[in-house]
C-alpha positions as CSV (number, residue, x, y, z in Angstrom):
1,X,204.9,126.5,111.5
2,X,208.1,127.6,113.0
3,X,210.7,126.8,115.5
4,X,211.0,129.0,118.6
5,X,213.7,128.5,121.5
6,X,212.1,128.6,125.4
7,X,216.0,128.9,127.3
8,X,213.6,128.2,130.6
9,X,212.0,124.7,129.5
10,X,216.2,123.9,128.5
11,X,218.0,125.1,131.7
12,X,219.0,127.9,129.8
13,X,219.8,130.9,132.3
14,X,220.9,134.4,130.2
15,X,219.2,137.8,129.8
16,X,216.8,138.2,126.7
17,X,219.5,139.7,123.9
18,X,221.7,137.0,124.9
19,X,219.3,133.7,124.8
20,X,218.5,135.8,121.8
21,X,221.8,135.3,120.4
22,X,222.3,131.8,121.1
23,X,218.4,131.4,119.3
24,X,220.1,132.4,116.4
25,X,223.3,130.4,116.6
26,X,221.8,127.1,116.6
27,X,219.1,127.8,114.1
28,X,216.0,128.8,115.8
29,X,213.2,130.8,113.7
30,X,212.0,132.6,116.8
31,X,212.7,132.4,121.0
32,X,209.7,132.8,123.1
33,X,208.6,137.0,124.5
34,X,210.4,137.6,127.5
35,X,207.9,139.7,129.2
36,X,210.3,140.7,132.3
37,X,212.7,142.0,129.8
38,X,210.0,143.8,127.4
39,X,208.8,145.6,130.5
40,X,211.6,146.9,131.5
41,X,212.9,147.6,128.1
42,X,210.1,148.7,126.1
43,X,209.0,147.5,122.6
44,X,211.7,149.0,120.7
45,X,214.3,147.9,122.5
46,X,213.2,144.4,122.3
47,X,212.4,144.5,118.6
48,X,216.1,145.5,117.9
49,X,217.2,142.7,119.9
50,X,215.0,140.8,117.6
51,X,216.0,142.0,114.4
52,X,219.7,142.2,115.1
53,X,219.2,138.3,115.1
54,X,217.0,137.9,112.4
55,X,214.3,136.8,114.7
56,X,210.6,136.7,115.0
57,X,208.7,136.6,118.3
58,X,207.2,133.4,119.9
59,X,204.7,132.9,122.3
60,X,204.3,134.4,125.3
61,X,202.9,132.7,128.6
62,X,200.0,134.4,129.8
63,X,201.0,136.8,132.8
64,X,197.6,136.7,134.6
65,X,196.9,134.0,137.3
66,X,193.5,132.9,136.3
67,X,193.0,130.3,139.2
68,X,194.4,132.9,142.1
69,X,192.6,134.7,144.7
70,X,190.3,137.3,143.8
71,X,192.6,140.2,144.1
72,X,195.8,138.7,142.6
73,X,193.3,138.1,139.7
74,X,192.0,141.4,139.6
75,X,195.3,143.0,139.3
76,X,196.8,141.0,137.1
77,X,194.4,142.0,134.6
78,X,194.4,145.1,135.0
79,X,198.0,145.2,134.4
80,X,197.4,143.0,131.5
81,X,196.3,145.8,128.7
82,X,199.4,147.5,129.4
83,X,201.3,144.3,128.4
84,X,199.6,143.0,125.6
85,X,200.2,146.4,123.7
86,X,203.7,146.0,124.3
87,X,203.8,142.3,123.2
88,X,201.9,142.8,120.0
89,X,204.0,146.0,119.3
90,X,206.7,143.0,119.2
91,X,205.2,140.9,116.6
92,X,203.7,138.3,119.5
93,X,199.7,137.1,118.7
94,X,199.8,134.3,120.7
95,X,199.7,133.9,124.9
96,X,199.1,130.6,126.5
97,X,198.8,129.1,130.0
98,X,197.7,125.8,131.5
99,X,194.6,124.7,132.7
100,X,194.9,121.6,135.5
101,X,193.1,118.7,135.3
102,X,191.8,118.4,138.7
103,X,189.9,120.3,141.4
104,X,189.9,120.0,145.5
105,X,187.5,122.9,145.5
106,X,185.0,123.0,142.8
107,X,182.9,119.7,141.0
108,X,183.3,119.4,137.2
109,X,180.6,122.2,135.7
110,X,181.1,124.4,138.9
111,X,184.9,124.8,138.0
112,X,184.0,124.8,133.6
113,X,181.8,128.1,135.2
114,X,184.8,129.6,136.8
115,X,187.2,129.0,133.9
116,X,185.0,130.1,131.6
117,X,183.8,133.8,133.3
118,X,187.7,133.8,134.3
119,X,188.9,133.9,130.8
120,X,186.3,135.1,129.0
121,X,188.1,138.7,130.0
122,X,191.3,137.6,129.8
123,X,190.4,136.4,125.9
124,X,188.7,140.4,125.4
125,X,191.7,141.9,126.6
126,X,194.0,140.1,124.9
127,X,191.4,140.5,121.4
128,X,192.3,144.0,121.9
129,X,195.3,143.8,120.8
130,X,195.3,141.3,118.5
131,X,196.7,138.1,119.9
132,X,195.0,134.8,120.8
133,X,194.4,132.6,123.9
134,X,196.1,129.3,124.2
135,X,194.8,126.8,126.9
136,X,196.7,123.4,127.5
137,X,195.1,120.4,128.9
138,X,197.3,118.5,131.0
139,X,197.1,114.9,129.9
140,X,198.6,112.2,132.7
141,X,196.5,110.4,134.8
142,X,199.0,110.8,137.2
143,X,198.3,114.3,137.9
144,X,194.6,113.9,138.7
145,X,195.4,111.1,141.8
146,X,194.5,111.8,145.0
147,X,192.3,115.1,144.5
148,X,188.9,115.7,144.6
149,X,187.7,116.2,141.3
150,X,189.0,115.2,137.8
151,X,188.3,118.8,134.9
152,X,189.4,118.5,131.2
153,X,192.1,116.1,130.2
154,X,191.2,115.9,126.7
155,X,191.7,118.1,123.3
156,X,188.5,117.9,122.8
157,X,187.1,118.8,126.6
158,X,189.6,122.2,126.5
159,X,187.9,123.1,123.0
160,X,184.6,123.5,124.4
161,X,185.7,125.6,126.9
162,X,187.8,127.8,124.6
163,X,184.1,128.1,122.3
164,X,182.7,129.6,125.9
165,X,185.8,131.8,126.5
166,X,185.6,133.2,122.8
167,X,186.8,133.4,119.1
168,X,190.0,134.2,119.7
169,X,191.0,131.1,122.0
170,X,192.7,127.9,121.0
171,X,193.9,124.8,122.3
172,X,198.2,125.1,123.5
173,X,198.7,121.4,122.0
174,X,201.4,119.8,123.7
175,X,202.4,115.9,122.3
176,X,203.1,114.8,125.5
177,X,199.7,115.9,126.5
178,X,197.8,114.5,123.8
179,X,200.1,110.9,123.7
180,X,199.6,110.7,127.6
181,X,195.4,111.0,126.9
182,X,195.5,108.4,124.8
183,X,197.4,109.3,121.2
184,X,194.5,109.9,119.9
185,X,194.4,110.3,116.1
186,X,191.1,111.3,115.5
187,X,191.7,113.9,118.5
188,X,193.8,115.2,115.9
189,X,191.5,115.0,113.1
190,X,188.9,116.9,114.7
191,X,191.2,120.1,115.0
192,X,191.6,122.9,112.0
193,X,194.5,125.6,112.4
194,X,192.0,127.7,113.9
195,X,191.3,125.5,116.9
196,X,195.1,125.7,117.3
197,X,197.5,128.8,119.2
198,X,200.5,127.1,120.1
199,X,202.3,124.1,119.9
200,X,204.8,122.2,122.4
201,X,206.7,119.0,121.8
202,X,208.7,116.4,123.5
203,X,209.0,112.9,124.1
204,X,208.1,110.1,126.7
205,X,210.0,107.2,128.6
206,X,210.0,103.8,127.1
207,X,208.0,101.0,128.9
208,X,205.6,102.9,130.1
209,X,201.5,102.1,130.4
210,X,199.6,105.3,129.7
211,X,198.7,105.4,133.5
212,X,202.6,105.4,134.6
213,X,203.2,108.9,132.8
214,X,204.8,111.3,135.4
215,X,204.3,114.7,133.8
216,X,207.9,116.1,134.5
217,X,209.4,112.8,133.1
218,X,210.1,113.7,129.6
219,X,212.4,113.6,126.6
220,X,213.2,115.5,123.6
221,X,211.1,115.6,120.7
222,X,212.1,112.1,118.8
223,X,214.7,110.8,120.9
224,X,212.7,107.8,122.4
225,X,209.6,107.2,119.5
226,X,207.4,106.7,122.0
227,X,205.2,109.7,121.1
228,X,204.0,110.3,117.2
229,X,205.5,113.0,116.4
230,X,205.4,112.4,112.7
231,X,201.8,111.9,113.2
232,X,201.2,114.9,115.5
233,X,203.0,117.8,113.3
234,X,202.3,116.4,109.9
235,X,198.4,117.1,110.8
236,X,198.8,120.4,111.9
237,X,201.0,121.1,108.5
238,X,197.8,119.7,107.2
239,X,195.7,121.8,108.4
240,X,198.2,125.0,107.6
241,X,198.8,125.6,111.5
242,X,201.2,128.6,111.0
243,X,202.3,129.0,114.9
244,X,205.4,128.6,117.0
245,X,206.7,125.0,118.1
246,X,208.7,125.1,120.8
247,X,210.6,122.0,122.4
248,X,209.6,121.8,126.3
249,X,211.5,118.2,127.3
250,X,211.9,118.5,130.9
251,X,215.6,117.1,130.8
252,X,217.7,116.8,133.4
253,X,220.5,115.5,131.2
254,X,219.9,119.0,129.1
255,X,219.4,121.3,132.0
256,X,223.0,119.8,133.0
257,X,224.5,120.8,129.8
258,X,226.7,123.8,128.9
259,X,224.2,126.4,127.8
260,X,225.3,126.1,123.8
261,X,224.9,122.7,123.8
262,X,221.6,122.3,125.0
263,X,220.3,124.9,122.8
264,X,221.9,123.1,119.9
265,X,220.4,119.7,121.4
266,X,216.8,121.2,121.5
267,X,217.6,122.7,117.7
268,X,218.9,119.8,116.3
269,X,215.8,117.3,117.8
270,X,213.4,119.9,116.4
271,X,215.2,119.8,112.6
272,X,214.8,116.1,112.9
273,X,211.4,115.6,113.6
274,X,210.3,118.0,111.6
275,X,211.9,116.6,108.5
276,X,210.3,113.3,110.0
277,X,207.0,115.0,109.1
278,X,207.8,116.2,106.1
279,X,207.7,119.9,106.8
């Protein structure tokens, strides 16, 4: 596994070749695909930008609204072909989006339907061209209060539906996500690097109950100990997980930081944990 540098989930505001840069001043492996700036740039463009730092592309967030209206849908996939080419002619194999945890509009199996025929071309498009699907349950109990229906929560509720979307989609495992449903170790010892596309990690508040999370309350990765981190990235070394790892902390204290400084921040709480782990 690698590190890869997200400027959005820091507070980090620059054009591509220049978060680039600043990837590669603080020690990042990789920064996450830029798909604004690979449009309007082209793949060989962006690759230059890429190689001039000694960089290798993360993972991309999935630029199809799979929850939207009909026609939104409908265009953003067929827009999609055209953009997975260019991503994969970048080195990236790996798009991800969330999936929410509740529902005003559809019961439990009505809404696993709509997912699953939703994705399901999504995951054939994006098979095309070599690069998997990531989908991210969204842990806090928080989040489901106050709507209709509760949907998947779990790691192991998003891996059945990623078996009915298709072989080439995987879970997005985020720590926060996986503490706040409970921390489960054998969550973690039911996943192979196969059931696994991409990898986020943070940290969460002391004092806490598991039914207090708020999901944009977070840390960075190691700085409380409230979340397993050792625990959680020594099983996907395990398991030879060979993905990105990108720190997503939702920090205002970061977001307030001269850009360079967060960027080494988010570096520097990445090295440590993942020495923690042994990796």
């Amino acid at each position: 596994m690698y590190t890869s540098f997200d400027p959005d989930a820091v507070g980090v505001d620059r054009p591509f070749p220049e978060a680039a840069a600043l990837a590669a001043e603080t020690g990042f492996d990789a920064v996450q695909v830029d798909l604004g700036y690979l449009r309007e740039h082209g793949p060989e463009n962006y690759r230059a930008v890429l190689d001039d730092h000694d960089l290798r592309a993360g993972s991309a967030a999935l630029p199809v609204d799979a929850t939207g209206d009909a026609e939104t849908y409908e265009s953003d996939l067929d827009a999609l072909p055209e953009v997975a080419e260019a991503a994969a002619a970048v080195g990236c194999t790996r798009m991800s989006t969330y999936i929410m945890s509740f529902s005003d509009e559809r019961p439990f199996e009505e809404n696993v339907a709509f997912h699953r025929d939703r994705l399901e071309r999504v995951a054939e498009l994006l098979a095309d061209h070599g690069i998997d699907l990531g989908l991210e349950f969204l842990g806090p109990e928080t989040l489901r209060e106050g709507h209709e229906y509760d949907f998947i929560s779990t790691a192991g509720g998003m891996l059945d539906l990623c078996s009915a979307v298709g072989d080439n989609t995987g879970l997005l495992l985020d720590s926060w996500h996986w503490h706040t449903a409970g921390g489960s170790t054998e969550a973690l010892d039911a996943l192979d690097a196969d059931d696994v596309v991409d990898v986020h990690v943070n940290d969460a508040p002391e004092g806490l109950a598991l039914d207090e999370y708020v999901d944009t309350e977070r840390a960075l990765p190691g700085a409380t100990g409230v979340i397993d981190i050792e625990t959680f990235l020594s099983h996907l070394d395990s398991v030879g997980y060979d993905g990105p790892v990108m720190a997503e902390p939702f920090s205002d204290e970061l977001e307030a930081m001269a850009d360079e400084d967060a960027a080494r921040e988010t570096a520097r709480s990445l090295e440590v944990v993942f020495e923690r782990a042994g990796i």
